[in-house]
N, C-alpha and C positions, 0 to 999 in steps of 0.2 A: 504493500500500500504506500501511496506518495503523502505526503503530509502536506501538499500545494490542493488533496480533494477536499473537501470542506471537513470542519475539525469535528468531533462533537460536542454538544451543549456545555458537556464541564472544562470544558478549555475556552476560558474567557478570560482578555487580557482588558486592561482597561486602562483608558489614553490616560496618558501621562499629562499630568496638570498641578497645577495650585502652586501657594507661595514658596513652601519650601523645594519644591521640585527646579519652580525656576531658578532659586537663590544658588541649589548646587549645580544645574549646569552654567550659568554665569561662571559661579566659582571655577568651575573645572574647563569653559573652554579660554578664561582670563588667564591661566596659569599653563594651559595646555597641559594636561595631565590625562591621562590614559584611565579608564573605567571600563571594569568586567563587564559590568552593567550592558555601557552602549556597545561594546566589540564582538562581544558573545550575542547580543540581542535577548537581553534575559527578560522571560515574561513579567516579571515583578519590578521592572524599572518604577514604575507609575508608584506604588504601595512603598517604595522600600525609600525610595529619594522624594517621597512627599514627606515622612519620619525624615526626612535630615541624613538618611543612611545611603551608605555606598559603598561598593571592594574596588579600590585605588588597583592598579594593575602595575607595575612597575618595568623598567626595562624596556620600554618601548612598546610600540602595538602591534611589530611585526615578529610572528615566531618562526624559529626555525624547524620547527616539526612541521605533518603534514598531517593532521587527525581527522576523520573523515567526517567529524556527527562537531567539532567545533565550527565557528564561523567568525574566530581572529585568522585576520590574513598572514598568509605561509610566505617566505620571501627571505633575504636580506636584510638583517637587519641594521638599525641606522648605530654610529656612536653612542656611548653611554652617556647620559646627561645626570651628571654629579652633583648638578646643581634641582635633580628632582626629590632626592629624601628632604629636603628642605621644604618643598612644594607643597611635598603633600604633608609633614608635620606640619605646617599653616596653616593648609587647608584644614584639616583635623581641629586646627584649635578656632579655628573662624567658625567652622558647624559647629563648635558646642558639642561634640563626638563623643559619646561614654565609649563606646568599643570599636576600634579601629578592624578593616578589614582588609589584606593584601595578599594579592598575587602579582603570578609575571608568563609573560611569554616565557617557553623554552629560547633558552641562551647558549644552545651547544657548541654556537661558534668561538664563547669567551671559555679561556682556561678554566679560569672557577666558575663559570654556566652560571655567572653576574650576584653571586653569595656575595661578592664585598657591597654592594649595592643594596642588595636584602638586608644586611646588617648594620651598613648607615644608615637603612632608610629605620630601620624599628630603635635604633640609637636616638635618631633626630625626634620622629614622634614623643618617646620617650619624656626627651629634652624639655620640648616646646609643651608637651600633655602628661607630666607627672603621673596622674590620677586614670591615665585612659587604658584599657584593659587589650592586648590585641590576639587579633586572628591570623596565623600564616598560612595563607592556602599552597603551598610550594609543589615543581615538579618533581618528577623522580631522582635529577640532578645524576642519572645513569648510575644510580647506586652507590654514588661516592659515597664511603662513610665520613673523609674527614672532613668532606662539605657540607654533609647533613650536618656534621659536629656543632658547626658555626653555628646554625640556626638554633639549633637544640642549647649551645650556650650562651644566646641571649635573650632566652628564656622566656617564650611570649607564651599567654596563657593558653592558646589554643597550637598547635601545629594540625595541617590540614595538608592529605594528598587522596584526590580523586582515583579511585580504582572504574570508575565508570562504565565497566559490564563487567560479562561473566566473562571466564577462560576461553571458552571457544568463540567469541564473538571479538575478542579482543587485539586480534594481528588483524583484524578487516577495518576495525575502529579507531584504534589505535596504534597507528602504525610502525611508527618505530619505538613504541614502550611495552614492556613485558609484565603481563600478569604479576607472575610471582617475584621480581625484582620490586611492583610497587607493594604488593605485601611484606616483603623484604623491607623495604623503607620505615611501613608504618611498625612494625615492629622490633627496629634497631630503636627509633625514638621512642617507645614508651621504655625500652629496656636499659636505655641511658639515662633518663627522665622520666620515673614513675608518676610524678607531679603533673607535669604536662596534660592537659588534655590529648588524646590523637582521635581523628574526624575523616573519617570518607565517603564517599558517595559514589552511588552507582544508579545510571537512567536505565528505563523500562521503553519495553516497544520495539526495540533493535534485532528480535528475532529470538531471544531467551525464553525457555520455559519457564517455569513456576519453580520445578523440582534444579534449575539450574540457579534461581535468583536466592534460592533456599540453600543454595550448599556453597553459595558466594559468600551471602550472607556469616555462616557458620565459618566458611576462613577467614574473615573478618573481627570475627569475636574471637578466634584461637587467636588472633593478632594483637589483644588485646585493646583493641579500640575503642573507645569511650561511645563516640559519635556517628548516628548512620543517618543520612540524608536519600533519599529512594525519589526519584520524580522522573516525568515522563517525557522522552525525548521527542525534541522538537525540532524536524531539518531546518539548518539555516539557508541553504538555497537550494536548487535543481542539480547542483555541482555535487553537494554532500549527498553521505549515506542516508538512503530513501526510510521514512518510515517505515516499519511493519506490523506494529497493531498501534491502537493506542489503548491504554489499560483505563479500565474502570473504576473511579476513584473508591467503588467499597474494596478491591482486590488489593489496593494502596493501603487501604485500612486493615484490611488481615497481615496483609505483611509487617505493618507497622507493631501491629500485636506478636505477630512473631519475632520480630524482633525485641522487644520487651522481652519477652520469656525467656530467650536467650541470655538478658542479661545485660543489653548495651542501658548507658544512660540516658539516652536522648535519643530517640530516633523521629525525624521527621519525614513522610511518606504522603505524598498527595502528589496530582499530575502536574502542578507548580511549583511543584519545590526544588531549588536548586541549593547548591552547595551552602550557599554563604545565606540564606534564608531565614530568618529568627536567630540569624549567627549570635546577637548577644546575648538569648536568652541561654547558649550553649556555652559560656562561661559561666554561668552563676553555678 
């Protein structure tokens, strides 16, 4: 199924409006800063940047992966701009931000895959917002451990890396990342960092069973990972991987309970829910 034939009823996105929605993009196109939000096309731009909230994207908007269900653009990317962990600790403190959110393109083409950038950027925040609590949504970073290390010692209260399907669905999705290298990841950080929160997500619809989102699920929790986010994928153009069902928001609701039983802390599961979604109620 294409996700361009008409969607059903419980997939309703709703235009983007009102004062604080404009106040953050003012902020973000004055400063030229990079948001998951508009690069990915996340359904909850409208809900999440009328609250004042946003996931700052770091390292530019161009990545160097090629993942077939994203829709940040693939290419070359430009010089680092060292003058953006500043940007967005500003930003941060101009919105009045309780809980900051970040990610980045993959960076394969920099030595450290732009960790010095990640860690002046949560140093400055830091800085300029004492009191603000943060999210790292990071990538694989190809399994470096002593690049995870960085991130892992300075100590944000969430770390966050998307596993975003199942095993066999995941060399068609994601193209040059590996299943068990990102489980690998999330369980080098809680192993070095008990403390830490660790958060993944994985979208529905891409052609997974039921009995395969159940035994993702369950590597997830051997992983010991705090945080599950489950939502339903949505193609970004005619280019990306085509839809193939979309799930029914009570099936979202069982698996939500499934995953409770298992044991996660927070699990959020609806056809809207993306990664960074109610993110700050996932540090309390």
């Amino acid at each position: 199924m294409n996700n361009r034939q008409k969607k059903p009823s419980w997939i309703k996105v709703k235009l983007p409006m009102g004062g604080e929605y404009n106040k953050l993009q003012r902020l973000v196109s004055t400063h030229k800063l990079n948001t998951i939000c508009q690069s990915a096309s996340c359904p909850n731009i409208a809900e999440c940047w009328g609250k004042g909230v946003a996931t700052f994207m770091i390292l530019g908007n161009i990545c160097t992966r090629s993942c077939k269900f994203c829709g940040v653009k693939t290419g070359r990317p430009e010089k680092i701009d060292w003058e953006e962990p500043k940007k967005v600790a500003e930003s941060i403190k101009i919105l009045n931000v309780k809980h900051a959110v970040l990610t980045s393109v993959n960076r394969d083409d920099l030595k450290d895959m732009g960790v010095s950038l990640w860690v002046e950027t949560i140093n400055k925040i830091r800085f300029f917002n004492p009191h603000v609590t943060i999210e790292t949504l990071i990538p694989d970073f190809k399994g470096e451990k002593k690049i995870i290390e960085k991130i892992i010692n300075v100590k944000p209260e969430v770390i966050s890396h998307n596993l975003e399907t199942v095993p066999r669905l995941t060399k068609k999705v994601r193209v040059q990342a590996k299943y068990n290298r990102s489980i690998e990841v999330l369980q080098y950080i809680k192993n070095r960092n008990n403390n830490i929160r660790t958060k993944t997500g994985i979208m529905l619809g891409l052609g997974e069973t039921r009995e395969e989102v159940i035994r993702t699920m369950e590597d997830i929790k051997m992983s010991k990972v705090d945080i599950l986010t489950i939502g339903q994928y949505l193609q970004p153009s005619l280019k990306h991987y085509p839809v193939h069902s979309f799930i029914h928001p009570e099936q979202f609701k069982k698996f939500r309970y499934i995953g409770l039983k298992m044991g996660f802390k927070y699990v959020e599961s609806g056809p809207l829910v993306r990664s960074s979604y109610h993110a700050d109620k996932h540090v309390k």
